[in-house]
N, C-alpha and C positions, 0 to 999 in steps of 0.2 A: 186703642188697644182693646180687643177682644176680650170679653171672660172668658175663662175657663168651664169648656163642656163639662155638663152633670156629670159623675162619676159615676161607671157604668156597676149595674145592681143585678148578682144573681140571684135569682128567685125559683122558688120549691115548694112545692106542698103537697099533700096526703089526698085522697077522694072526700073526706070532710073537711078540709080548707080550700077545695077545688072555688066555689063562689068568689070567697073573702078575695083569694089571691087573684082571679080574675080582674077582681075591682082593682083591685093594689096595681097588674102589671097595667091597666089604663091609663089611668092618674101617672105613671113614674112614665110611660109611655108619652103622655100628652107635657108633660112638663120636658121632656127633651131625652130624660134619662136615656142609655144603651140596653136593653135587659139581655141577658143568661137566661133563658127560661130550663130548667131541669123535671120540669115535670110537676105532679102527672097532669095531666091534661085530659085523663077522664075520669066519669065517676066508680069504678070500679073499685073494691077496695086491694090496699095496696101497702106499704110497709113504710112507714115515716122513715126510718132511719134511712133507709136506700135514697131519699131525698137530701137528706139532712149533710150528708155525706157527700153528696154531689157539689151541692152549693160550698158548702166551708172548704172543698178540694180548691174551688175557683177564689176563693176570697185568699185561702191558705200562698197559692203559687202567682197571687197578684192577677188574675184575667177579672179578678171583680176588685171592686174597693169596699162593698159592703153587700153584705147575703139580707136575703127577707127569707122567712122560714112562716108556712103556716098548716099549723093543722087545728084538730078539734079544740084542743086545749093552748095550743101553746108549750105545752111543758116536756111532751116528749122531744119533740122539734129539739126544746132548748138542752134539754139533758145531750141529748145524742149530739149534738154540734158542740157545745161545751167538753164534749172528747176529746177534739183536736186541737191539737199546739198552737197555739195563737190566736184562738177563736173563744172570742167573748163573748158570747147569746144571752139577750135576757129576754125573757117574757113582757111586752108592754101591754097597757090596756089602757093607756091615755099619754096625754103629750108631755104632762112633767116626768113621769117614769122616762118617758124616751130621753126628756134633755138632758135628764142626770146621770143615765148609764152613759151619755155621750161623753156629759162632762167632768164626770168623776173616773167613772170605768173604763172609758175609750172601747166601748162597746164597739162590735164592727158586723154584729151577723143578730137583724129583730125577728124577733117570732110573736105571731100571732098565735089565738086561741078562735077559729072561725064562732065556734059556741058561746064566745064569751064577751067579745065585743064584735060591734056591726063595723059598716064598711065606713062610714063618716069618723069617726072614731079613732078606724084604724089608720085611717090617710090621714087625719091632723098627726098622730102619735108615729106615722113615718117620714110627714113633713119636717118637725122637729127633731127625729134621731138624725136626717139626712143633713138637716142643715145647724144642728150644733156641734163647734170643734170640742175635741177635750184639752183640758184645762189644764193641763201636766200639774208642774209645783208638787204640791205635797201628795198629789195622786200618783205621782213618778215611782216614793217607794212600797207604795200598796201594790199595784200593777206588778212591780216585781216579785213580788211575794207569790202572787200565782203561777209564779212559771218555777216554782222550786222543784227538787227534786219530790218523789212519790215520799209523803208522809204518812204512811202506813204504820201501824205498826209491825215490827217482826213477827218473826215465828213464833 
């Protein structure tokens, strides 16, 4: 019996994540992964969210099983993909951050910070978001609590 092929990873980033993510689509490349590449692909500057949006489209309607997201920081990335309905982004900067959004959160979409962590760093810290399952159990009814209705307050 066969394992089962890497599950295919869409990937996005800004003209200052343009490096980081390079590195990233190698390594997920050379381990067997499928990539979505959504951009950009050059250094010009250019608009995070337009990416951020691309990628969690793919994770959203199932043509990815998990987004990489990177820009300068990480944080825009992660704000503007945390918009979408079913999309979980956190910011990692090492491999325990990764295994526990996997394993508590059921994280599904990592964003990097190109300026904040190097590329060794950021490929331990996506080897472990890729290859930790979550852990359901008592993570089952916190996860639901994120998808509740807009708790805003009124008028």
């Amino acid at each position: 019996m066969n394992p089962a092929p890497p599950p295919l990873i869409a990937i996005g980033g800004d003209h200052a994540g343009l490096p980081l993510k390079q590195a990233l689509q190698g390594a997920l490349a050379a381990q067997g992964h499928g990539l979505l590449d959504f951009g950009t692909n050059e250094t010009a500057s250019v608009d995070y969210p337009d990416f951020a949006h691309q990628v969690c489209a793919a994770v959203q309607d199932g043509r990815a099983r998990f987004g990489v997201l990177v820009c300068g920081s990480g944080i825009g990335m992660a704000i503007a993909a945390n918009r979408h309905r079913g999309i979980r982004a956190a910011v990692l900067h090492d491999a325990t951050e990764a295994r526990l959004t996997r394993a508590h959160n059921d994280a599904n979409v990592a964003a990097f910070g190109a300026r904040l962590v190097g590329p060794e760093v950021a490929l331990d810290a996506l080897k472990a978001f890729l290859s930790t399952a979550y852990e359901g159990g008592r993570h089952d009814r916190r996860l639901a609590k994120l998808s509740l209705p807009d708790l805003s307050p009124g008028p």
